[in-house]
C-alpha positions in Angstrom: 108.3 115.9 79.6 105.8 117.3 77.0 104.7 114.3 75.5 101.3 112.4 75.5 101.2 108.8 76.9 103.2 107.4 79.9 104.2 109.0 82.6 108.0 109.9 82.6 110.4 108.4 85.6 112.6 110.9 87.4 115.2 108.8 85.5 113.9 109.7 81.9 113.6 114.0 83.5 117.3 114.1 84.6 118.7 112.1 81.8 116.5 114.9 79.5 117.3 117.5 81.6 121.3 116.9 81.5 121.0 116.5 85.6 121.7 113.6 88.3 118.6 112.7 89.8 119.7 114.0 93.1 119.7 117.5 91.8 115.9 117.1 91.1 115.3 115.9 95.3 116.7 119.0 95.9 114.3 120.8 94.7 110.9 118.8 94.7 109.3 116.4 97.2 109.0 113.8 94.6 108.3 113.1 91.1 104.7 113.7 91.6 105.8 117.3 92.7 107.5 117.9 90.3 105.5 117.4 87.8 102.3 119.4 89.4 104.7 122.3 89.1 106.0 121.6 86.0 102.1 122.3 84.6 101.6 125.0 87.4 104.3 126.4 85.2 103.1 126.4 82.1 99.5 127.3 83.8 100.9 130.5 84.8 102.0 131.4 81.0 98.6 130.5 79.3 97.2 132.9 82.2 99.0 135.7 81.4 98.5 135.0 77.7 95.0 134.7 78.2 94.5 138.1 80.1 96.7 139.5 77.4 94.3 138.2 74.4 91.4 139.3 76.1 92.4 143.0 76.7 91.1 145.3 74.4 87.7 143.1 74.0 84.9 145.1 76.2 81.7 142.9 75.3 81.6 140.3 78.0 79.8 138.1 76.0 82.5 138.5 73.6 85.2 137.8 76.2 83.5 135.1 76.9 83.9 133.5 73.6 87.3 134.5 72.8 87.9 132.7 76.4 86.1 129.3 74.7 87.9 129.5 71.4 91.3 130.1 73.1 90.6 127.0 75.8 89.4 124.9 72.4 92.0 125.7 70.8 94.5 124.4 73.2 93.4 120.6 72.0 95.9 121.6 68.9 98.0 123.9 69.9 99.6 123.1 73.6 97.8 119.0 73.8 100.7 118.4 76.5 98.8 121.1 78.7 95.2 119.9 78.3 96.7 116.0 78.6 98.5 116.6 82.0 96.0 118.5 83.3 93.3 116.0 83.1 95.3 112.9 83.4 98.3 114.0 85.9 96.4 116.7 88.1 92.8 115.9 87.5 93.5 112.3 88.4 95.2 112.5 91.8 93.0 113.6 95.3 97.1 115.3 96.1 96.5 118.1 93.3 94.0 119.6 94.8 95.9 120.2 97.9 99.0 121.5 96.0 100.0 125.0 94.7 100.2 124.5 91.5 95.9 124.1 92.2 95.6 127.6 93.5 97.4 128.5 90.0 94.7 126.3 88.2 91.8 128.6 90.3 93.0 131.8 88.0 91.3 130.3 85.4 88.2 130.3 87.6 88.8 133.5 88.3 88.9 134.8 84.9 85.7 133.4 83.8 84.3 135.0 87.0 85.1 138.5 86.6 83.8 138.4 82.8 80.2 136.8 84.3 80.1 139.5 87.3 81.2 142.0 84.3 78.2 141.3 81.6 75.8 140.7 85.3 76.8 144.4 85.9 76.6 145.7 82.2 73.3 144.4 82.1 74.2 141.5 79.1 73.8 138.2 81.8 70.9 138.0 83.7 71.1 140.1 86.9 70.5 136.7 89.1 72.9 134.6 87.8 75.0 131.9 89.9 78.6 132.7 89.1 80.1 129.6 90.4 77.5 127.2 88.9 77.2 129.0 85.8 81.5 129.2 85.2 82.0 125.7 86.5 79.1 124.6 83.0 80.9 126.4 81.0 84.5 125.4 81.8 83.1 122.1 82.6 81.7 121.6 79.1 85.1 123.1 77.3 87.0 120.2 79.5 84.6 117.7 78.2 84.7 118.4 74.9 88.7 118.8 74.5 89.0 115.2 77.0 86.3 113.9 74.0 88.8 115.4 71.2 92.0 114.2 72.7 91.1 110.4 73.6 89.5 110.5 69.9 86.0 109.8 71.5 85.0 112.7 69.5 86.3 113.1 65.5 88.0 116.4 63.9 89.3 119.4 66.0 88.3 120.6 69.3 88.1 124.2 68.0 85.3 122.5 65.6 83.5 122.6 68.5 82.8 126.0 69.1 79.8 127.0 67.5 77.8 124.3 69.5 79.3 124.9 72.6 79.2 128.8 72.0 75.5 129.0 71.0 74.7 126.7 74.0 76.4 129.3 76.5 75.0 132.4 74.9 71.1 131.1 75.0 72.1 129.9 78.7 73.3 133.9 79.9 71.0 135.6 77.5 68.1 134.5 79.0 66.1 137.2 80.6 69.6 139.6 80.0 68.0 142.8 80.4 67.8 143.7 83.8 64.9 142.5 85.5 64.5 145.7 87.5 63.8 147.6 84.4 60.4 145.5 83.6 60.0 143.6 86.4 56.9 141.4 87.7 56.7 143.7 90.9 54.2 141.5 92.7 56.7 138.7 92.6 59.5 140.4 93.2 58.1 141.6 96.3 57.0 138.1 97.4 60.3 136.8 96.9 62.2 139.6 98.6 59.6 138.9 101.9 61.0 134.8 101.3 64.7 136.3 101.8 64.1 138.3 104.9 61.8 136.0 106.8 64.9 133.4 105.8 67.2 135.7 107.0 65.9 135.5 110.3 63.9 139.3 110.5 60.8 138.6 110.3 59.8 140.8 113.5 61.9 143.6 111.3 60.2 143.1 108.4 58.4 146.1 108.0 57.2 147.2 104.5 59.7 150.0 104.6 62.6 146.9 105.1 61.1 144.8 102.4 60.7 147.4 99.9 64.4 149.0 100.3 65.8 145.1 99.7 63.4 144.7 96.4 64.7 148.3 95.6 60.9 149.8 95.5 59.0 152.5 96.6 57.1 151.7 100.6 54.0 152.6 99.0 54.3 149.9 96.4 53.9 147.1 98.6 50.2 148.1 99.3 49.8 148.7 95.6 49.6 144.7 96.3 48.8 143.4 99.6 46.6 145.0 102.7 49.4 144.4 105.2 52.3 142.2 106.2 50.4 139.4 107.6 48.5 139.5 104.2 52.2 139.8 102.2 53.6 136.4 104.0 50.2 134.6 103.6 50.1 135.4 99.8 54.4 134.5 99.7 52.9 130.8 101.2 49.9 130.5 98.7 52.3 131.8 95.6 55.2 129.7 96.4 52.6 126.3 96.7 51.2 127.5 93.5 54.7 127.5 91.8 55.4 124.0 93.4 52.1 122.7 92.4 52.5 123.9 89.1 56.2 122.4 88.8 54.8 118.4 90.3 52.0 118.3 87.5 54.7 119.3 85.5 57.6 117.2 86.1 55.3 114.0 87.7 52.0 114.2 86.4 52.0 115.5 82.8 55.4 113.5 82.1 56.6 116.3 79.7 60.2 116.2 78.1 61.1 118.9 80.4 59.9 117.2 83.8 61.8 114.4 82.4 65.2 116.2 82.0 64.7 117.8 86.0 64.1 114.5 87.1 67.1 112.7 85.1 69.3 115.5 86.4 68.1 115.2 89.8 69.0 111.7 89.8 72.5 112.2 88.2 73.2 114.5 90.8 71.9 113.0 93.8 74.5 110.2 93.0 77.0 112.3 94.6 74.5 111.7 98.1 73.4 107.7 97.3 77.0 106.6 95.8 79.6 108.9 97.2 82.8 106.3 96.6 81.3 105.3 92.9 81.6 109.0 92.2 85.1 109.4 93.3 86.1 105.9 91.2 84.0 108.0 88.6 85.9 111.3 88.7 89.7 109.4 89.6 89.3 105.8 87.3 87.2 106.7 84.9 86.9 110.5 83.2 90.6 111.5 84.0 91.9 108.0 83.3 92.6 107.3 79.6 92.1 103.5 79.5 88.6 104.3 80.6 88.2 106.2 76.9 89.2 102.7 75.5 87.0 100.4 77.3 83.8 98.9 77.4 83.3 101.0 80.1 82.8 103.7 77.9 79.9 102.4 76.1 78.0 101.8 79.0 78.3 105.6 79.8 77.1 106.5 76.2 73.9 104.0 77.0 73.6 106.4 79.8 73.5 109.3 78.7 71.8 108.3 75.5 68.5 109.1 77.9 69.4 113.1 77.6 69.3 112.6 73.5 65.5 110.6 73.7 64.5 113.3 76.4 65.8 116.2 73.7 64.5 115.0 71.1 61.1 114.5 72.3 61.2 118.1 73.7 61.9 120.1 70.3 59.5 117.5 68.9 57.0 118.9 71.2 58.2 122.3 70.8 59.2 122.6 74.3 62.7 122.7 73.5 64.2 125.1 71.1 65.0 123.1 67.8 69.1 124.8 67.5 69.8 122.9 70.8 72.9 120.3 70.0 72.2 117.3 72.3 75.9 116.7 72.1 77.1 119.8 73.5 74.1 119.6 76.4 75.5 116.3 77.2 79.0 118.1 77.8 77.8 120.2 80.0 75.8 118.1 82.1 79.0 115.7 82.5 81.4 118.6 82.9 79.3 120.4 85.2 79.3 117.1 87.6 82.7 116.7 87.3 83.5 120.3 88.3 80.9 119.6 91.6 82.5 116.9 92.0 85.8 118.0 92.4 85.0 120.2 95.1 85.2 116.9 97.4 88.7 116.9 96.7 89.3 120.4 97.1 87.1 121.5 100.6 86.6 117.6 101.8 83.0 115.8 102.7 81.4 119.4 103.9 80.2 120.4 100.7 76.9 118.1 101.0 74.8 121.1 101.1 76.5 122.9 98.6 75.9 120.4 96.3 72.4 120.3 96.8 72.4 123.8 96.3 74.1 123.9 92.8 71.3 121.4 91.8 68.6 123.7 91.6 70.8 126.6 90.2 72.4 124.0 87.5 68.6 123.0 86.8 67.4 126.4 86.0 70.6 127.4 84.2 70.3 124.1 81.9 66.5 125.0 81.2 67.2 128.7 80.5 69.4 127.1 77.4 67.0 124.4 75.8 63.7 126.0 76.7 61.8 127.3 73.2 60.2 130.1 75.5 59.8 130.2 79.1 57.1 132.2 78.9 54.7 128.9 78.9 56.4 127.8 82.0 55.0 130.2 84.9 57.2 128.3 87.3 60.4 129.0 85.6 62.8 129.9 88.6 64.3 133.0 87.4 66.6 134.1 90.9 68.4 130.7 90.2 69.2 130.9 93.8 65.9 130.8 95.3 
């Protein structure tokens, strides 16, 4: 069974496995069963390795590259791993409703506890979207070693680490020490007034409320406004301000960087406009090996080839910072869609809002990594949530 290329019969397992074919009915619905727990097998091994080759390492930021080089690594040393997960799992709507999925999720997990880990520590930014930010960094590892084993990408997966790595790191460095320690008061107290007005107590929203959520002092709110009536009315003018700010920017000025929101807007909102393309997209085409040798292919390069003119324009301009490789931003855009995309065929056609949600937080996380200094950019979104 650990082989690249076609899929094996039940035949071809028994005859290797010295069994009668009835033996294996015994045990598993079918072959396609059998052979998501034959990988939920071996999943459960490179877990425990993983854990294992991660103990001992306290940096998260650290963990999180040992993590990267390990998963890289994999395109060399386990291929038949990487190979069924993307072409036999990844490939059929039935994996994620199967066991050997939930065994796929400890990999999530993983990544997960190292983010909320270095978020804790103070390393990541205190903000930070877990889920969004470990689905663009898994997503870009899966993209790279899919690249590596069709031979869409030339040399060693592991080759890719530096790229990949130094991507990641600007992307949870930004803004790592806590912003409590030297934080913009004024608009931290705006936004916490946003969040409890949301929340549905604005009738509670005394000073005292809004000052223990933003983690300040009562009398600091009047260091900055008169009142509450004055706090909501200046949380209105600031929040138009930022939006104004952000149009001219993205619509008006044309700037690389309003030009890479809008052309990830658009490649997300596919999932919205083209629901069934995306799914063909996701099922025929990324976890389907004849789509790495068709024309097919080449139209998707022509597609993406709009991120490389949009990057190189920015460091041109000085907007983006000039270490940026185009290649490995492009891996993370695709394997971050992917990810979001396979949370259809996990938790089904509810996750509309969800997506729309990881839009903005995938936004500001990709700008945190190309931008040269976001201090030029008073709009910059720093509670990726918001």
């Amino acid at each position: 069974m650990k082989r690249k290329g076609k899929e094996p019969s039940v035949t071809e397992i028994a005859a290797e496995a010295g069994v009668k074919e009835s033996i294996i009915y015994r045990h598993y619905r079918d072959k396609q069963d059998l052979l998501f727990c034959a990988w939920g097998k071996e999943a459960s091994s490179f877990y425990r390795d993983l854990t294992e080759n991660l103990n001992g390492i306290r940096d998260p930021l650290s963990r999180l590259g040992r993590l990267m080089w390990v998963w890289l690594s994999l395109c060399e040393k386990n291929p038949w791993f990487l190979h069924y997960l993307f072409f036999f799992c990844f490939s059929q709507p039935t994996f994620y409703r199967h066991e050997a999925y939930l065994i796929f999720k400890k990999g999530d997990e993983i990544v997960d506890d190292i983010l909320r880990e270095g978020m804790k520590a103070g390393t990541f930014p205190w903000d930070l979207p877990v889920a969004t930010a470990r689905d663009m960094l898994l997503g870009l590892l899966n993209t790279e070693c899919l690249y590596v084993i069709e031979g869409f990408s030339q040399g060693k997966a592991a080759d890719r680490f530096d790229p990949c790595y130094a991507l990641i790191t600007r992307m949870l460095q930004f803004g790592r020490v806590h912003h409590r320690q030297k934080v913009d008061k004024r608009r931290l107290i705006l936004e916490t007034a946003e969040k409890v007005v949301a929340a549905g107590a604005e009738k509670q929203a005394t000073a005292a409320l809004i000052a223990r959520e933003a983690g300040l002092s009562e009398g600091t709110i009047y260091n900055y406004f008169q009142d509450k009536d004055d706090l909501f009315l200046s949380a209105i003018r600031w929040r138009l301000e930022l939006l104004t700010a952000m149009v001219e920017e993205f619509f008006k000025r044309s700037s690389p960087i309003g030009k890479l929101v809008r052309f990830i807007f658009y490649h997300f909102t596919a999932y919205i406009r083209y629901p069934f393309a995306v799914k063909t997209f996701i099922l025929k085409g990324i976890f389907s090996e004849k789509f790495y040798h068709s024309e097919a292919i080449k139209d998707f390069e022509r597609y993406l080839s709009t991120v490389d003119e949009i990057c190189e324009e920015g460091k041109r301009e000085g907007d983006f910072c000039s270490e940026i490789e185009q290649k490995a931003l492009k891996s993370m855009l695709l394997g971050v869609f992917v990810k979001t995309a396979q949370m259809w065929f996990e938790k089904g056609d509810k996750v509309g809002a969800e997506m729309m949600g990881r839009l903005n937080e995938v936004t500001t996380l990709l700008l945190r990594a190309v931008l040269a200094d976001e201090r030029k950019f008073p709009w910059m979104e720093r509670g990726a949530g918001n």
